[in-house]
DRENNUMAR-720674 format. One record per atom (N, C-alpha, C): residue number from 1; residue in one letter; atom name; x, y, z. Coordinates in steps of 0.001 Angstrom, whole numbers, plus 500000, padded with zeros to 6 digits. Each point is the difference from the previous one (the first is absolute). Example, Ala and Ser with C-alpha at 12.3 -4.5 7.8 and 13.67 -1.06 7.14 Angstrom:
<pavos>
     n   res   atom        u        v        w
     1     a      N   513190   494310   507800
     1     a     CA   499110   501190   500000
     1     a      C   500900   501200   500000
     2     s      N   499650   501050   499280
     2     s     CA   500820   501190   500060
     2     s      C   499230   501090   500730
</pavos>
This chain:
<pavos>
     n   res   atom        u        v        w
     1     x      N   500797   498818   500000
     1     x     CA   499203   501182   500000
     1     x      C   500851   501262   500000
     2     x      N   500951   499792   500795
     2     x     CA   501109   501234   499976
     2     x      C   500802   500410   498456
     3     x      N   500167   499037   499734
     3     x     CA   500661   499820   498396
     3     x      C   498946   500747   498792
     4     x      N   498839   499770   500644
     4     x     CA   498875   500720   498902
     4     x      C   499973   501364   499855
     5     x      N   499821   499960   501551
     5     x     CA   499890   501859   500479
     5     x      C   501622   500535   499607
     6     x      N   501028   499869   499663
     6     x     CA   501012   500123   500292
     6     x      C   500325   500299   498100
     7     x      N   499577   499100   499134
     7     x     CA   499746   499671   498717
     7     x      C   499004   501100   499008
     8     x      N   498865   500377   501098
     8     x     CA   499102   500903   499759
     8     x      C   500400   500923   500073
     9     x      N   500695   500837   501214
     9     x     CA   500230   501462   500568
     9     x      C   501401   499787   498875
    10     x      N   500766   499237   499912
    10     x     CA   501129   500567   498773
    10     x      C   499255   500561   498400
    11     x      N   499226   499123   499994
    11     x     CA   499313   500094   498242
    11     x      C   499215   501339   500202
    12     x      N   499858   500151   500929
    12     x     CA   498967   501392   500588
    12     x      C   500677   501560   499408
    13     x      N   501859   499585   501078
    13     x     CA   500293   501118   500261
    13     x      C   501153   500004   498686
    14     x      N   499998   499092   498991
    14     x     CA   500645   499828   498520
    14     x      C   499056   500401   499214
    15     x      N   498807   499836   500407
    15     x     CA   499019   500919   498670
    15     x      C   499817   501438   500500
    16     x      N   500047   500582   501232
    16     x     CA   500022   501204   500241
    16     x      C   501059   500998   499290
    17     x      N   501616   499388   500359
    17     x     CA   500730   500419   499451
    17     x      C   500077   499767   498305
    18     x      N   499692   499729   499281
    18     x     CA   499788   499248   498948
    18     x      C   499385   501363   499210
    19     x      N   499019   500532   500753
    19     x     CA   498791   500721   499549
    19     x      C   500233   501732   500203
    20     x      N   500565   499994   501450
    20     x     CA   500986   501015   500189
    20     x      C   500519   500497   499086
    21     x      N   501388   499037   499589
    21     x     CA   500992   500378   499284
    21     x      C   499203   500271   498644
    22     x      N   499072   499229   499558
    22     x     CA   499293   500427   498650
    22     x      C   499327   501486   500003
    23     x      N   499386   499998   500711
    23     x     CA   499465   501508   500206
    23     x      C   500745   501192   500323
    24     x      N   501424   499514   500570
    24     x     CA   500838   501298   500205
    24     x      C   500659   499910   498130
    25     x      N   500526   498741   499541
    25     x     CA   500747   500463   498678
    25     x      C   498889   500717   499324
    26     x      N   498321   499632   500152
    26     x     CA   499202   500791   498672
    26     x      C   500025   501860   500706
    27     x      N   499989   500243   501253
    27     x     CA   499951   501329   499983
    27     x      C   501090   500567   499980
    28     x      N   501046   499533   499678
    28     x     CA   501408   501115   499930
    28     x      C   499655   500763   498593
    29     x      N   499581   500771   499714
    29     x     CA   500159   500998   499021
    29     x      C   501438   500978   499517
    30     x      N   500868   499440   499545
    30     x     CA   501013   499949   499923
    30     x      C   500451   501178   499136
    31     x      N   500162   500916   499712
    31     x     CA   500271   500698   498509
    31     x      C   501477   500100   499828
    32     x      N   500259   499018   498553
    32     x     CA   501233   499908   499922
    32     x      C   500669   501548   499180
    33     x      N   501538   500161   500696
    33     x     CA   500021   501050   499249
    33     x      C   501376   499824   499140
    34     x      N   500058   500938   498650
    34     x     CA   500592   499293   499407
    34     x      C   501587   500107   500537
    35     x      N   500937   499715   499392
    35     x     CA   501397   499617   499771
    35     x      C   500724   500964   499102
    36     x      N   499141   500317   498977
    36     x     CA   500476   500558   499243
    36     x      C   501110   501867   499592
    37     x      N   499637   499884   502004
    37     x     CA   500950   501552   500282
    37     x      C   501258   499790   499483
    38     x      N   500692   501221   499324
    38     x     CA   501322   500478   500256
    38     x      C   500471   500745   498060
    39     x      N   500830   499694   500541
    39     x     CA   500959   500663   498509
    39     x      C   500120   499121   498766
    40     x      N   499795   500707   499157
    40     x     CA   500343   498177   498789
    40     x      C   500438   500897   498307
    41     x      N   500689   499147   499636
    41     x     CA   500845   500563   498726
    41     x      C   499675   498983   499050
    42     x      N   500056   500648   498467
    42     x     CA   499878   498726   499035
    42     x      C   500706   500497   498842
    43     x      N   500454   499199   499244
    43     x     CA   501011   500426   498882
    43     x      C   499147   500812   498903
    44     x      N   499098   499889   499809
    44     x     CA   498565   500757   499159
    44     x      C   498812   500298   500831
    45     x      N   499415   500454   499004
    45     x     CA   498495   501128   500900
    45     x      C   499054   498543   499962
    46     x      N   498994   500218   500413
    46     x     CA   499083   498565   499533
    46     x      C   499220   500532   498776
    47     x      N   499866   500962   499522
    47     x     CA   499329   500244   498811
    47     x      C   501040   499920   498450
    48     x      N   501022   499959   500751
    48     x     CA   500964   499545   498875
    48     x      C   500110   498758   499014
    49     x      N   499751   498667   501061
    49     x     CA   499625   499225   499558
    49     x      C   499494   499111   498826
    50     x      N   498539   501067   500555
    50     x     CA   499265   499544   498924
    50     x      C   499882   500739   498740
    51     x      N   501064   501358   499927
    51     x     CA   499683   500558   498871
    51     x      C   498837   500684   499560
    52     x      N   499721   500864   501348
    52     x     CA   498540   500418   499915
    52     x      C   500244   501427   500727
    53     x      N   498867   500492   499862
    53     x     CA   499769   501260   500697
    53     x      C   499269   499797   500807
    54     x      N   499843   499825   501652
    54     x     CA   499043   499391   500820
    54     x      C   499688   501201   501014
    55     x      N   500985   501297   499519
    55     x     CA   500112   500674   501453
    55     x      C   500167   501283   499125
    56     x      N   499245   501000   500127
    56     x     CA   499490   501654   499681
    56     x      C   500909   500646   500902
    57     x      N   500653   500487   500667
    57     x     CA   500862   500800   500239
    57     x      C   501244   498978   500450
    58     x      N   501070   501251   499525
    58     x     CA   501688   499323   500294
    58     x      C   500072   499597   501411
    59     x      N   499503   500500   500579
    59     x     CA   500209   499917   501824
    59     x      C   498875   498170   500696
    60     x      N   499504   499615   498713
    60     x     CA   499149   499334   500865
    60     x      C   501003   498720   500009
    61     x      N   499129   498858   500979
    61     x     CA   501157   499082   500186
    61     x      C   500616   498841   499135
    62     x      N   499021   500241   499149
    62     x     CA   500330   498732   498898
    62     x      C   500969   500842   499170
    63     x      N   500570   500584   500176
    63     x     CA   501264   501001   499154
    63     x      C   501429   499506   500492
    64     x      N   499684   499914   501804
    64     x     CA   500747   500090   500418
    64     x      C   500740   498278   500439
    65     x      N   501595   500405   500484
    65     x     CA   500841   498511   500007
    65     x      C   500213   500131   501491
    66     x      N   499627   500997   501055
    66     x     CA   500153   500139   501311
    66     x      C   498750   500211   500982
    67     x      N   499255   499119   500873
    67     x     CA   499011   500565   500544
    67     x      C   500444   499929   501420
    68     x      N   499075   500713   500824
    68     x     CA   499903   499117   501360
    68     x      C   498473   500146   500399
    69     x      N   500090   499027   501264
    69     x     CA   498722   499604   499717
    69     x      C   499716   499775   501758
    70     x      N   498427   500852   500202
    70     x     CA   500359   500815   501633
    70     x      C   498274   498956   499927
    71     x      N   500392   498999   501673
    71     x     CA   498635   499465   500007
    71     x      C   499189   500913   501193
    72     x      N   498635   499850   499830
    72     x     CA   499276   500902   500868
    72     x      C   498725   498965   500411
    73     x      N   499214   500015   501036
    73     x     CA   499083   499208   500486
    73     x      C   499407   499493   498499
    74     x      N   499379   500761   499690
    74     x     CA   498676   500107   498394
    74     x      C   500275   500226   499128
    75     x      N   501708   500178   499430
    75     x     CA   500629   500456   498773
    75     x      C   501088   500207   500169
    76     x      N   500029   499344   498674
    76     x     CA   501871   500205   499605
    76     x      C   500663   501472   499271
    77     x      N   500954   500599   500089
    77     x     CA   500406   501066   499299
    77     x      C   500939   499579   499130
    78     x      N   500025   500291   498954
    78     x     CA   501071   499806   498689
    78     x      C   500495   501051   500552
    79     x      N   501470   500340   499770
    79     x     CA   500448   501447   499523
    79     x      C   501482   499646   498925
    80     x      N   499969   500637   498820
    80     x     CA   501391   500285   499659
    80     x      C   500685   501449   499418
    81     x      N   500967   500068   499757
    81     x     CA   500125   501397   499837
    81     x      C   499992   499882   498645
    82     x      N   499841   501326   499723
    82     x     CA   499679   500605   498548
    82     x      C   501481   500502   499335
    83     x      N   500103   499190   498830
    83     x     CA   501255   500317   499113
    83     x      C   500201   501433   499635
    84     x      N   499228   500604   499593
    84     x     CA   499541   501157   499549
    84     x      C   500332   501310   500893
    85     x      N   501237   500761   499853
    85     x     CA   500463   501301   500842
    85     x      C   498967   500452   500234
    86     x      N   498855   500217   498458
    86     x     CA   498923   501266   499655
    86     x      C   498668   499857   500649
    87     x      N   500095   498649   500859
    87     x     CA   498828   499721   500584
    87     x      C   499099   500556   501250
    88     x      N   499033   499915   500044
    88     x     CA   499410   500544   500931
    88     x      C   500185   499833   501368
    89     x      N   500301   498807   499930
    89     x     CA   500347   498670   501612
    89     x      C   501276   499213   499530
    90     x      N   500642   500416   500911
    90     x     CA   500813   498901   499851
    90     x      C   500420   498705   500632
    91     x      N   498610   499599   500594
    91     x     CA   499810   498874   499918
    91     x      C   498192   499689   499717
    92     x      N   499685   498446   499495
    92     x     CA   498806   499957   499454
    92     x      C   499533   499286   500936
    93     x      N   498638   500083   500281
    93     x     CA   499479   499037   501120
    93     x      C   498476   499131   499390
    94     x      N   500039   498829   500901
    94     x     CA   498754   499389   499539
    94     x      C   499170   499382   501446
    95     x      N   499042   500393   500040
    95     x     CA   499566   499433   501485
    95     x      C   498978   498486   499272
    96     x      N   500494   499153   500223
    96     x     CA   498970   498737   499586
    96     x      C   499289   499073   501121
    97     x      N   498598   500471   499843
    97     x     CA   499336   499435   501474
    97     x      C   499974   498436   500140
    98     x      N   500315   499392   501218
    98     x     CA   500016   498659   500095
    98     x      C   498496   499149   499684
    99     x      N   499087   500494   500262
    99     x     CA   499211   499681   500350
    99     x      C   498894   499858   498653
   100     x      N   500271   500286   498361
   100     x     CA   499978   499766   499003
   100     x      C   499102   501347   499915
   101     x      N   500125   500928   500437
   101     x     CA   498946   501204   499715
   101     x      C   500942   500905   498911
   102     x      N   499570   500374   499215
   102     x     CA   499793   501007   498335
   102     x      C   500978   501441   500864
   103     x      N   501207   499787   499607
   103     x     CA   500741   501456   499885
   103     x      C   500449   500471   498483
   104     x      N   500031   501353   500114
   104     x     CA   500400   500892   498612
   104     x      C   501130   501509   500511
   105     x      N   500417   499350   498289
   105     x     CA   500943   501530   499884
   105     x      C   499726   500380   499023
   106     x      N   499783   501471   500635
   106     x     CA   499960   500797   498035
   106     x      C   500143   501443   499986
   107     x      N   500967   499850   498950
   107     x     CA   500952   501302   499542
   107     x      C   499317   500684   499130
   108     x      N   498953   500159   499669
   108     x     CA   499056   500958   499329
   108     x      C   500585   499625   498602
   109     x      N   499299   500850   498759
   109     x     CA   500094   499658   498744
   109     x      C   499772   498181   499247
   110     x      N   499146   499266   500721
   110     x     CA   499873   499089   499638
   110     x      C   500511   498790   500252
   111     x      N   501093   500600   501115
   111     x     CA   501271   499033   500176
   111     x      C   499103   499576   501844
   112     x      N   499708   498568   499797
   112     x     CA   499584   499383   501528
   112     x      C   500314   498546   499628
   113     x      N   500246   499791   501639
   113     x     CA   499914   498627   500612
   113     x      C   498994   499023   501051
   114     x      N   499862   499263   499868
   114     x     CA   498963   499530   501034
   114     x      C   500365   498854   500152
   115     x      N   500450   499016   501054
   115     x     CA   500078   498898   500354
   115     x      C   499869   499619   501121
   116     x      N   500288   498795   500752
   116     x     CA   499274   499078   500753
   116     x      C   501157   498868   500502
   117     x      N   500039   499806   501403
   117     x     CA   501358   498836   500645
   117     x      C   499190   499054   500748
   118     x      N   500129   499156   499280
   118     x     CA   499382   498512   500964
   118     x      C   501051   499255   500520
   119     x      N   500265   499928   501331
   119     x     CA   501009   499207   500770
   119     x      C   499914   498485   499928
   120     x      N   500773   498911   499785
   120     x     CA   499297   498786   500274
   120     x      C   500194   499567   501468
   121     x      N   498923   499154   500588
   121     x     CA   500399   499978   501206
   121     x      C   501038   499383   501017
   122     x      N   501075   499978   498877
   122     x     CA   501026   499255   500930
   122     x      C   501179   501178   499838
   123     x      N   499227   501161   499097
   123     x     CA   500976   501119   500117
   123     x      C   501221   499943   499252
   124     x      N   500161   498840   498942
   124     x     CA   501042   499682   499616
   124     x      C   499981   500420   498513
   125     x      N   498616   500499   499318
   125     x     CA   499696   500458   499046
   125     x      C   498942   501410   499907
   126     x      N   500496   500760   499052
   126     x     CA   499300   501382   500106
   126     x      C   499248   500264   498469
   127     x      N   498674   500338   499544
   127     x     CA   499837   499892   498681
   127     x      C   499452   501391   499867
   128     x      N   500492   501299   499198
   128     x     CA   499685   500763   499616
   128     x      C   499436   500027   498850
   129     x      N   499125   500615   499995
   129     x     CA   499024   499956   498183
   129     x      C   500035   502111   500015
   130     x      N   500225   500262   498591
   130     x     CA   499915   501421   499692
   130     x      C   499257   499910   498804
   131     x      N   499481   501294   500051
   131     x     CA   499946   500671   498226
   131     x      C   500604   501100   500020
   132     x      N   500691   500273   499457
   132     x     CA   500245   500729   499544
   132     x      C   499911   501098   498652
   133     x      N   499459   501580   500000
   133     x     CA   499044   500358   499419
   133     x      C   500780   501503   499571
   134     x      N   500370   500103   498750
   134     x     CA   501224   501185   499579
   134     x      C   499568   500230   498421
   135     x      N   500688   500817   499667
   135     x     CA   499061   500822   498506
   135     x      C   501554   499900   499150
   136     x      N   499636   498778   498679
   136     x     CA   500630   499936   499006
   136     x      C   500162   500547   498526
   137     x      N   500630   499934   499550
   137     x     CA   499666   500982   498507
   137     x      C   499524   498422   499046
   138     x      N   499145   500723   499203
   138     x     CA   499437   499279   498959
   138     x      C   500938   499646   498736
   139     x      N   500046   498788   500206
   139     x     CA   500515   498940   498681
   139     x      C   500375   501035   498349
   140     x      N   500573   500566   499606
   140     x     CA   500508   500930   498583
   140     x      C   499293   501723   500342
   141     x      N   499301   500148   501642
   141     x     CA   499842   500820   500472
   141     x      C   500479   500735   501076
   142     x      N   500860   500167   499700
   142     x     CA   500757   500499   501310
   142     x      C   499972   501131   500936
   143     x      N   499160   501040   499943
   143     x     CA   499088   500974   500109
   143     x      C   498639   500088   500673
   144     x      N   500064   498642   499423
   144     x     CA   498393   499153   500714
   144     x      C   499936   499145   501315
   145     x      N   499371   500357   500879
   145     x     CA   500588   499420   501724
   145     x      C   498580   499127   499935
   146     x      N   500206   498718   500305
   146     x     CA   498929   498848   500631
   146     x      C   500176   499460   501556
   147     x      N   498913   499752   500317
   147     x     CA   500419   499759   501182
   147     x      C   500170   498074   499622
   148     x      N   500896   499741   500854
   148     x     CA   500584   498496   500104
   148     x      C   500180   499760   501201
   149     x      N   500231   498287   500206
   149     x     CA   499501   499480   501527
   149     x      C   500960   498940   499564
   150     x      N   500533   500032   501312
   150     x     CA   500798   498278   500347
   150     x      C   499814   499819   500904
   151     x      N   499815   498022   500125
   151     x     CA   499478   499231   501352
   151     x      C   500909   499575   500620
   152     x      N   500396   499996   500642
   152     x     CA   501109   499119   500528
   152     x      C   499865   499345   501510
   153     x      N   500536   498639   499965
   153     x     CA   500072   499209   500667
   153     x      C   501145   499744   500200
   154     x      N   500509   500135   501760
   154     x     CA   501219   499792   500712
   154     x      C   499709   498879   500879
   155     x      N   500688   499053   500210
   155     x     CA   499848   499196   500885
   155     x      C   501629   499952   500436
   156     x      N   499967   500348   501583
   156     x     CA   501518   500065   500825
   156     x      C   499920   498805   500763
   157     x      N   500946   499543   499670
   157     x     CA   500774   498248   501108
   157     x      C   500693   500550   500380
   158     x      N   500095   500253   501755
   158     x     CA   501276   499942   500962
   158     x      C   500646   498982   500056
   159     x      N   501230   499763   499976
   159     x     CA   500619   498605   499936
   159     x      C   499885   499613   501387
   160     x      N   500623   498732   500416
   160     x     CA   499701   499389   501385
   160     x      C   500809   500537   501101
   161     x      N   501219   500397   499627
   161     x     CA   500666   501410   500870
   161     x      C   499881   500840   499998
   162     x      N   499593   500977   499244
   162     x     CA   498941   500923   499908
   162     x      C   501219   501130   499553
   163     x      N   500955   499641   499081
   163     x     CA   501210   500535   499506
   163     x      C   499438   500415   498471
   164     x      N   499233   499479   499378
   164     x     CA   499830   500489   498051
   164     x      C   498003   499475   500157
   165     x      N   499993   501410   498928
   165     x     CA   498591   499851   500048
   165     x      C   499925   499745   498347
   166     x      N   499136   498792   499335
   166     x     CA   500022   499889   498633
   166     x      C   498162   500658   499322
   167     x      N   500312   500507   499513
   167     x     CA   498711   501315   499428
   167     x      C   500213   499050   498725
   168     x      N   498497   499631   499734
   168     x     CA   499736   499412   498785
   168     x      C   498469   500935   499345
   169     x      N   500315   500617   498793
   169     x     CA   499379   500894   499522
   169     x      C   499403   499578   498767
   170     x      N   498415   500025   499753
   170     x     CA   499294   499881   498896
   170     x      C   499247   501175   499628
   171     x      N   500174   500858   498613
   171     x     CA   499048   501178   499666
   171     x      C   499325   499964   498794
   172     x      N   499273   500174   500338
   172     x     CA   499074   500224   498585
   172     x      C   499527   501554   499519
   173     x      N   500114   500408   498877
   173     x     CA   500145   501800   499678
   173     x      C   498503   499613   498544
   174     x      N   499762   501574   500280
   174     x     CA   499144   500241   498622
   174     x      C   501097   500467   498909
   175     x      N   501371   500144   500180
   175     x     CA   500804   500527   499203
   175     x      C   500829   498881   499583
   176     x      N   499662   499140   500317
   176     x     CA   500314   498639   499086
   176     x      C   499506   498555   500260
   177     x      N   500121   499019   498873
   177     x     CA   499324   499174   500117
   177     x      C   500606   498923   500884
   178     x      N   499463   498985   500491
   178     x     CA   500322   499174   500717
   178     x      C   500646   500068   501458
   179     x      N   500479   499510   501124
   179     x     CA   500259   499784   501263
   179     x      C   501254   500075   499590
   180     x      N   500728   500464   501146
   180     x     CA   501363   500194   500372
   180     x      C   500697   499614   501401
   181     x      N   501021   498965   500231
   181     x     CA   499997   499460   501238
   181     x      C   501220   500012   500106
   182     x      N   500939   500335   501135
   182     x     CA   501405   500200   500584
   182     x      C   500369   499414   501117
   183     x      N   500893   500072   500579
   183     x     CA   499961   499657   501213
   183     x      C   501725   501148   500865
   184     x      N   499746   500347   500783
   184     x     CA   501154   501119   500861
   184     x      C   500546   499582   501657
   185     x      N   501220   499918   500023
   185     x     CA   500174   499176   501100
   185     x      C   500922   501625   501146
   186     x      N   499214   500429   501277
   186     x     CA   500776   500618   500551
   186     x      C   500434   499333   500937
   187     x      N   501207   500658   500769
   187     x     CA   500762   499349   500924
   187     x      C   500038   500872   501099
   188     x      N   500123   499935   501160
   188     x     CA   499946   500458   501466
   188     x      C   501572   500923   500379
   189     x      N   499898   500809   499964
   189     x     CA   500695   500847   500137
   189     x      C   501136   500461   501215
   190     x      N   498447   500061   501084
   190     x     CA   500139   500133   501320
   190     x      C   499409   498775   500845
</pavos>
């Protein structure tokens, strides 16, 4: 009889804990944050690549071969500096919200951006989507300004040391036909 009660109160106090521990792992609400801080260099711009025009002003970051990259609770900051003596800033900034909500830049005259950062949740991948939206001259018209749009798709892999980030880039333009895909590898600086 002792062996029962003894058999019972274990299976008792093994499903308590059992149930415990289940209910504490489902409420940890965890928000991972990313990895992706610091300094990073690359031998080319990422718009180089692909042989495209993905980015309306010299200062923005797909121009550039130097960023750093400042994490904040709800968003990440791009910044790199601007090649350009004649520029307004000399450095360019991008605030990209974590949380997949619609940010924009725009430099008036036709020239805007609008994109979007979806984190994956192990933080080990970052996917930016843009359009980008700037005023081209017309085909044997050069005089003639259209407005033109490119899509672009970034997808960033932090490596597993968190030393090189690989940016794999797909765009699609009204200023030419078919998809365009690259890939840009930066390296950690600091």
């Amino acid at each position: 009889m002792k062996n029962k009660r003894y058999i019972l109160s274990s299976v008792i106090i093994l499903l308590i804990g059992v149930i415990y521990f289940t209910l504490e792992a489902k409420q940890k609400n965890v928000t991972y944050r990313t990895k992706f801080s610091g300094e990073w260099k690359s031998k080319e711009p990422i718009s180089i690549g692909g042989n495209i025009l993905c980015s309306y002003v010299e200062g923005d970051r797909m121009n550039s071969k130097t960023m750093k990259i400042v994490e904040k609770p709800n968003f990440l900051i791009i910044e790199n500096p601007n090649s350009n003596p004649e520029a307004k800033y000399t450095t360019s900034r991008e605030k990209l919200n974590i949380d997949g909500k619609e940010s924009r830049i725009n430099h008036g005259q036709g020239n805007e951006k609008i994109f979007t950062l979806d984190l994956s949740a192990d933080g080990q991948t970052m996917t930016i989507k843009s359009i980008v939206y700037f005023m081209a001259a017309t085909p044997y018209h050069v005089n003639v300004m259209k407005k033109a749009f490119t899509n672009v798709t970034e997808v960033w892999e932090l490596s597993n040391d968190g030393k090189r980030i690989t940016v794999q880039a797909i765009a699609k333009s009204n200023i030419w036909d078919g998809e365009r895909s690259w890939k840009t590898v930066f390296d950690k600086t600091n």
